[in-house]
Structures are given as structure tokens and as C-alpha cells.
N, C-alpha and C positions, 0 to 999 in steps of 0.2 A: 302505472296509470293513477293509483292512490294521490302517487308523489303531486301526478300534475294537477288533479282537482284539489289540493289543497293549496296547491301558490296560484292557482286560479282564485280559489275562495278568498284570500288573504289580499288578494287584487281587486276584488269585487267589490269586498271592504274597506279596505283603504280608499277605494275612486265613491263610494257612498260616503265617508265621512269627510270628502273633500269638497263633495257637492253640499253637503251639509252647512261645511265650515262658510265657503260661497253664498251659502242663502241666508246665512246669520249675517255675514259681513253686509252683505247687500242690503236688508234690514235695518241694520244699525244706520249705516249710511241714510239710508232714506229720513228713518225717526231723526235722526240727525236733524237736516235739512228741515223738512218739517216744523223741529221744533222751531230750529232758528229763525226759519220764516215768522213763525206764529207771534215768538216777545217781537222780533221787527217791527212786524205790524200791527200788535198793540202799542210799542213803544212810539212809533209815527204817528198814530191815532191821538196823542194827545198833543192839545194846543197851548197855550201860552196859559191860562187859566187852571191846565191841571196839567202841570207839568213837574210835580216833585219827585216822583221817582225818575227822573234826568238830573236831577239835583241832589239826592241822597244814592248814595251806592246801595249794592244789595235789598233794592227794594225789588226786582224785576229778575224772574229764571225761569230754570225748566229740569226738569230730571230725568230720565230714561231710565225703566226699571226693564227687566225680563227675568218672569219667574218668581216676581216680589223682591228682586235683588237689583240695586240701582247696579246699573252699567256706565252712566255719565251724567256729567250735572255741569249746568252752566249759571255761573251770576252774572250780571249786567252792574258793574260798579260806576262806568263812564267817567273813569276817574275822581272820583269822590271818595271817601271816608265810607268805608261798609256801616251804614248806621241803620238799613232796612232790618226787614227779616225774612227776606225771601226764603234764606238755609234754613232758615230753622221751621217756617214754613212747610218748606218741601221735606224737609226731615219727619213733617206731625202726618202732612196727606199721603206722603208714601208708605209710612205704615200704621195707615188705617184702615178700617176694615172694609172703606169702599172701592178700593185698589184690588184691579184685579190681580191675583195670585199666578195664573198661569200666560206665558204669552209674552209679547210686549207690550209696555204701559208709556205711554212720554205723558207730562203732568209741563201744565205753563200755567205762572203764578204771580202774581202781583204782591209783595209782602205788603200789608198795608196799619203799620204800626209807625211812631204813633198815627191813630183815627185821625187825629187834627187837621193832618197834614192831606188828607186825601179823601176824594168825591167816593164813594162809594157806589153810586149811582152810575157816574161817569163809568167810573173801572169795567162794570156790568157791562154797561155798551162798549168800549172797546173790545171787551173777549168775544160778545157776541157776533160783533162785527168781522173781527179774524175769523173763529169758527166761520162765519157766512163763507169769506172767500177765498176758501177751500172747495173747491169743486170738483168733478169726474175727470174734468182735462186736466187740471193741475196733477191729480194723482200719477196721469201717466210721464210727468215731467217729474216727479220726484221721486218715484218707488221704478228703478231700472231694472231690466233683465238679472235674472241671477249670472254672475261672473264667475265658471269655474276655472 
């Protein structure tokens, strides 16, 4: 009897850290999607007038941390010359101390060096605008059922 509640218990465990693994992948997946939505559509947001991170590489990203540990990161080169600073950007705000530590974190980021080259103003209103069109129905089209 001992014998079978122990390959019971070891079964029990095993199908909880596979539901586990399931709801991290699932997770990831979605911040994924997410983010890439989010640079999309700042990157579409801008017009002819502020359009230099389409013309400089690595001006435009995003990062995925869980737990303060990045898990993936994306630049936006568009074929150009990396001459932004998005990486090194996302390298300063991921570990700073307004990042939260526990959980998942995704960070989208506009490098914007040199100042010369870009509105500041502008930038503002694109991210604000992305964040806007995020809404309660989107969530259920990008965050899916856990897959075990």
C-alpha cells in the first residue's frame, strides 16, 4: 500500500509541474504577442515627419523579464545599421529599481539618442496611443487557455 501512494505522489507531482510548465509557456506566448503588437503599433503611428527610428536600426524594442530575469528581447533594425540604443536602453530600465522583481514584466521602448533626431513629444503620443488600444476584448484574443 506504502509502495502505491508513493508512485501515486510522484504522479501527482509530476502532472503539477506540467501544468506548471503549460501556464509559463502559455504566458510567455501571450507577452510575446503583446509585446510585438505594442512596437507594431507605435512603429505605424508614426508619419512621414517622425519617422527616424524606420531609418536608424535599434532605435525600437521590447524585453520580457520574469522574476527580474529577462527571458527575450527583441530589436526592430528594419534593415539598417544598429545605430539606436534601444539595447542598451532596455538593458538600464530592466534593471532598475522600477521593474518589478516578481512575476512577468514586458518593457517597449523607443531608444531615443541622438535627441536630434527625434520628437519627444511625438514618441509620448505614440506609446500613449498603443497602451489606449489595449482593451478587455483584446486580452481574450491574446492571453489563451493554459495548454497542458
Amino acid at each position: 500500500m506504502q509502495n502505491q501512494i508513493t508512485v501515486n505522489q510522484k504522479k501527482i507531482d509530476a502532472l503539477f509541474k506540467k501544468s506548471l510548465d503549460g501556464i509559463n509557456h502559455s504566458c510567455v506566448d501571450a507577452m510575446v504577442d503583446l509585446l510585438e503588437k505594442g512596437v507594431i503599433y507605435c512603429l505605424g503611428s508614426h508619419d512621414m515627419k517622425h519617422h527616424r527610428h524606420l531609418e536608424m536600426g535599434d532605435s525600437y524594442g521590447w524585453v520580457l523579464l520574469k522574476d527580474g530575469n529577462e527571458l527575450k528581447r527583441k530589436l526592430y533594425a528594419e534593415g539598417a545599421e544598429a545605430q539606436g540604443n534601444a539595447s542598451t536602453a532596455l538593458n538600464e530600465v530592466s534593471k532598475s529599481n522600477a521593474v518589478r522583481t516578481s512575476g512577468y514584466t514586458g518593457i517597449v521602448l523607443a531608444g531615443m539618442h541622438p535627441i536630434t533626431y527625434f520628437n519627444v513629444r511625438f514618441e509620448f503620443y505614440a506609446m500613449r496611443q498603443g497602451m489606449k488600444e489595449l482593451s478587455a476584448e483584446d486580452f481574450q484574443t491574446i492571453f489563451k487557455p493554459v495548454k497542458l
